[in-house]
C-alpha positions as CSV (number, residue, x, y, z in Angstrom):
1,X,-12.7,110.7,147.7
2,X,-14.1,114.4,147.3
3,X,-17.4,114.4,148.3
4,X,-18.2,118.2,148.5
5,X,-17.0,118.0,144.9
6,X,-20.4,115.7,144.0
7,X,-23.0,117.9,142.5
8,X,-20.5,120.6,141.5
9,X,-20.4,121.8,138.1
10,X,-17.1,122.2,136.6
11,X,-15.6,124.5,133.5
12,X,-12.7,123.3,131.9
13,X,-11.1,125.3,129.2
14,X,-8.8,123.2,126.8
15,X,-10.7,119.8,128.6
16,X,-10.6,117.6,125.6
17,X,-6.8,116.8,125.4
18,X,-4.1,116.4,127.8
19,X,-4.1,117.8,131.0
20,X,-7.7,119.4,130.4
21,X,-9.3,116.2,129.9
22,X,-7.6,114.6,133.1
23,X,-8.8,116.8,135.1
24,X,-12.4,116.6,133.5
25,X,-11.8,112.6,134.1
26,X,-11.1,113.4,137.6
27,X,-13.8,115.6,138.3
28,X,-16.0,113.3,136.9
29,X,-15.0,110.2,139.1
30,X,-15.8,112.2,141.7
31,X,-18.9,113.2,141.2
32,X,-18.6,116.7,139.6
33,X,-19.9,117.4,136.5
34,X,-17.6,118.2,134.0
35,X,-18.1,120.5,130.4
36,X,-14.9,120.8,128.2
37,X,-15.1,124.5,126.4
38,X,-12.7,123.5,123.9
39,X,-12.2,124.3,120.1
40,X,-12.4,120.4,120.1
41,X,-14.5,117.7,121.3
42,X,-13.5,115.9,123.9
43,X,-13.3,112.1,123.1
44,X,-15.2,110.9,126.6
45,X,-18.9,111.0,126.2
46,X,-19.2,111.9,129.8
47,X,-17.8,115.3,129.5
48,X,-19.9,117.7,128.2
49,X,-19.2,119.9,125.7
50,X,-19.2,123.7,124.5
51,X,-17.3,124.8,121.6
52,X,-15.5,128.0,123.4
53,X,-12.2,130.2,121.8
54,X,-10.4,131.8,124.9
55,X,-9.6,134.9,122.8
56,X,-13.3,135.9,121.9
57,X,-15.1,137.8,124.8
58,X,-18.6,136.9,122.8
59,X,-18.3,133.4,122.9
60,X,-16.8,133.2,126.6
61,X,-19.9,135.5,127.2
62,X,-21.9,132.6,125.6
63,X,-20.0,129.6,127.7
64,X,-21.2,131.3,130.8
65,X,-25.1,131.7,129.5
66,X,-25.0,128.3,128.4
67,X,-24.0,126.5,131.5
68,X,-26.7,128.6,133.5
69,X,-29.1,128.1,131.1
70,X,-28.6,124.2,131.7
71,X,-27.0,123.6,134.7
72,X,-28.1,126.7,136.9
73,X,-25.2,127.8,138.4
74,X,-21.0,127.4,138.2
75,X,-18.6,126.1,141.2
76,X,-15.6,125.8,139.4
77,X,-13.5,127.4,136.4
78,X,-10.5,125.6,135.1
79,X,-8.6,128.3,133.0
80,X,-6.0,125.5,131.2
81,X,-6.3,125.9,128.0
82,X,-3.2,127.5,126.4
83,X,-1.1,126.6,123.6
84,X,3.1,125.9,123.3
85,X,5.6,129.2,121.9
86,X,8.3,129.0,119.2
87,X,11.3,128.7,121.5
88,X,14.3,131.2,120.4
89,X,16.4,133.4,121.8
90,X,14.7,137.4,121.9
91,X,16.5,138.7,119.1
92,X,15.0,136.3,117.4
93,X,11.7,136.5,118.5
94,X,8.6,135.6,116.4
95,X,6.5,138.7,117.0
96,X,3.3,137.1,115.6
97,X,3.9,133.6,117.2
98,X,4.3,136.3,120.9
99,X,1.2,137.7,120.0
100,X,-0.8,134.1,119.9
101,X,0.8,133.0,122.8
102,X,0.0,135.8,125.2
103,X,-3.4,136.4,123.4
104,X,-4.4,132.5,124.2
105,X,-2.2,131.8,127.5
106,X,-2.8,134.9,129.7
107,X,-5.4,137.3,127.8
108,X,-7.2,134.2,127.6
109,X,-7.2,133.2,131.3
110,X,-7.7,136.7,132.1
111,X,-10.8,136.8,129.9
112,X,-12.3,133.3,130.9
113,X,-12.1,134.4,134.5
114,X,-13.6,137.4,133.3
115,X,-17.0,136.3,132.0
116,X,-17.6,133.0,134.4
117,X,-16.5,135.3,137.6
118,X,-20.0,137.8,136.8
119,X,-21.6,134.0,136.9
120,X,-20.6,133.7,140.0
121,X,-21.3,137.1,141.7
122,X,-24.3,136.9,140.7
123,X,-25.1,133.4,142.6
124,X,-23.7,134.9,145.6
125,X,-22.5,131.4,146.5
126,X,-19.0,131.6,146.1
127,X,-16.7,129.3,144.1
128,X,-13.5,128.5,142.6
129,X,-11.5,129.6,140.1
130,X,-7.8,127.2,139.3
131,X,-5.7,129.3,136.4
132,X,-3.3,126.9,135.0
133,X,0.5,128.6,135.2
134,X,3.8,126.5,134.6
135,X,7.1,125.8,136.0
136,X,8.3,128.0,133.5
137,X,6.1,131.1,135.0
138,X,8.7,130.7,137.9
139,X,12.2,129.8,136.7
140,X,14.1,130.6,133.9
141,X,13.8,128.7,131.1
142,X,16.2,128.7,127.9
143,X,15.1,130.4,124.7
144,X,11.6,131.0,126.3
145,X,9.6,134.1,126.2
146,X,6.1,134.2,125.4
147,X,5.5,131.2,127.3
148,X,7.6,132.1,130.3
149,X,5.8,135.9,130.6
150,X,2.3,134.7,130.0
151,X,2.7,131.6,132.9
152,X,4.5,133.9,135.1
153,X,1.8,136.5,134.8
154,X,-1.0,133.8,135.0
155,X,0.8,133.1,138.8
156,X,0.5,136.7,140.1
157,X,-2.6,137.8,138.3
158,X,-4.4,135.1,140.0
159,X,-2.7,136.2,143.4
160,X,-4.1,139.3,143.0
161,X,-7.4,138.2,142.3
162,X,-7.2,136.2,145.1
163,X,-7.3,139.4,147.4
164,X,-9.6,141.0,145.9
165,X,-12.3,138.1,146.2
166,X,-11.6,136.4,149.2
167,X,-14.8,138.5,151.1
168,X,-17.0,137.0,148.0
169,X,-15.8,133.3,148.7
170,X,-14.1,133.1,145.1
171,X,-11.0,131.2,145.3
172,X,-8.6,132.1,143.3
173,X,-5.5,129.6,143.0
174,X,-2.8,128.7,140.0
175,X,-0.9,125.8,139.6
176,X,2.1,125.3,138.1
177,X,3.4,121.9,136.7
178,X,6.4,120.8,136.0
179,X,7.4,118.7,132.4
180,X,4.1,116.3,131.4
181,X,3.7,113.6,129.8
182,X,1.0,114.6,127.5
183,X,0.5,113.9,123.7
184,X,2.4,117.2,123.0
185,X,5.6,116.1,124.6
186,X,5.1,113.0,122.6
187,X,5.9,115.1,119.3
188,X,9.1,116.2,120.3
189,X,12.6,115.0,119.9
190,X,13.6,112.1,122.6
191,X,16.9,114.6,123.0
192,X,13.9,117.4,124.0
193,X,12.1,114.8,126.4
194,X,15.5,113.6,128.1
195,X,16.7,116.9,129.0
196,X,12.9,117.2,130.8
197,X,13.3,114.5,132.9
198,X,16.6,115.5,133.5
199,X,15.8,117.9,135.5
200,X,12.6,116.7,137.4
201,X,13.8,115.5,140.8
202,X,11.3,112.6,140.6
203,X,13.5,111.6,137.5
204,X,10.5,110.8,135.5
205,X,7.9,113.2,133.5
206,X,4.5,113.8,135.6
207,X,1.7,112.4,134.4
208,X,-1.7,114.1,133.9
209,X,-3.8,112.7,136.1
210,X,-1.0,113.6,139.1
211,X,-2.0,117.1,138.2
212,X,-5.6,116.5,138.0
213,X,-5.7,115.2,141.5
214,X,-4.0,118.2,143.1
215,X,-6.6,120.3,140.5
216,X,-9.4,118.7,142.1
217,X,-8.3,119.4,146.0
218,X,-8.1,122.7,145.2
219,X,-11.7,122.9,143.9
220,X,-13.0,120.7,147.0
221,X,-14.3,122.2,150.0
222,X,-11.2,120.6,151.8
223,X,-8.9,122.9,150.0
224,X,-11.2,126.1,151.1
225,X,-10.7,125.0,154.6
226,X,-7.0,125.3,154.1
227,X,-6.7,128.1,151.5
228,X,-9.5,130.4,153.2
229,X,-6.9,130.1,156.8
230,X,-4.1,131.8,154.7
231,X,-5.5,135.2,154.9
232,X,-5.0,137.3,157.6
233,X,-6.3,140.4,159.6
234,X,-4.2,142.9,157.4
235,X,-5.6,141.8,154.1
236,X,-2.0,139.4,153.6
237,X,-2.0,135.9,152.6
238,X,0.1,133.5,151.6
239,X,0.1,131.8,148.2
240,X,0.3,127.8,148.3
């Protein structure tokens, strides 16, 4: 168990499916509060919830308001929503599909950080801040482009951002999963979902609530022990 999780309220963007509402679960079990901002409901009636579309700056603007307004303050910001590309090879790339993709997968993250990140500078209490990246943001993937730019800049966005608010006590970390089983994978060939586990060493898909767990360490005050050590003198760090 978490306990310096207990108390601690908790964003979660794209919380009412999938990985998003795992890690809402998780929080939740261990005492956190937990609000889904989601174009969807989430189906468990102990997650809050607050409708929320990633690309609008007026309605991430309204996310934050509405959280303080009822909960008083904001620990943590789950940045995971994001949605899948049309996989092809770049001379036949599907410029509108590239646009959606990096518009909802990094602008988004970028932009939820954004407006929940004044929350916290004005609390003057610190926090944490978990941008959800991929496996494809570090290693080639076939016939992937939005996906694989927008996860990859995800990863070293949130490095940076990391730096620069490690005096404020804003954690910044990213996290970056391999193949899930989620109810998306569950739509796709069994050819598609084969060649996944192929190449997973565990030889099986991960399953949500694996990434959950290593979601909610890095929002504990355990993980800040650990994290918060990786910096150094010369303004360096290390990225877990």
């Amino acid at each position: 168990m978490l306990d310096s999780l207990k108390g601690k309220v908790a964003i979660i963007t794209g919380g009412s499916s999938g990985i998003g509402a795992a890690i809402a679960k998780k929080f939740i079990t261990e005492g956190a509060l937990a609000i889904s901002a989601d174009i969807n409901a989430p189906q468990d009636p102990q997650v809050d919830f607050i409708k929320t579309d990633v690309t609008d700056p007026n309605s991430l603007k309204s996310l934050g308001e509405k959280v303080i307004d009822k909960y008083k303050h904001i620990d943590i910001l789950v940045a995971n929503a994001g949605v899948a590309e049309k996989k092809a090879p770049v001379s036949e790339l599907d410029e509108d599909n590239w646009n959606k993709v990096i518009n909802i997968d990094l602008t988004g993250v970028v932009l939820t950080n954004k407006y929940i990140v004044q929350q916290m500078e004005k609390q003057a209490s610190g926090g944490s801040i978990i941008n959800m990246s991929s496996i494809l943001g570090v290693v080639g993937g076939a016939k992937s482009q939005a996906y694989s730019a927008a996860k990859a800049g995800v990863a070293n966005y949130t490095k940076s951002q990391a730096v620069t608010y490690a005096q404020k006590k804003i954690r910044f970390n990213s996290v970056a999963p391999g193949y899930v089983n989620t109810p998306l994978l569950k739509t796709l060939p069994k050819e598609t979902t084969d060649s996944m586990v192929s190449k997973m060493p565990i030889g099986r898909l991960a399953e949500p609530e694996e990434i959950a767990n290593v979601v909610a360490f890095l929002a504990s005050d355990e993980a800040s022990i650990v994290t918060g050590a990786l910096f150094n003198a010369d303004g360096g760090y290390t990225a877990l």
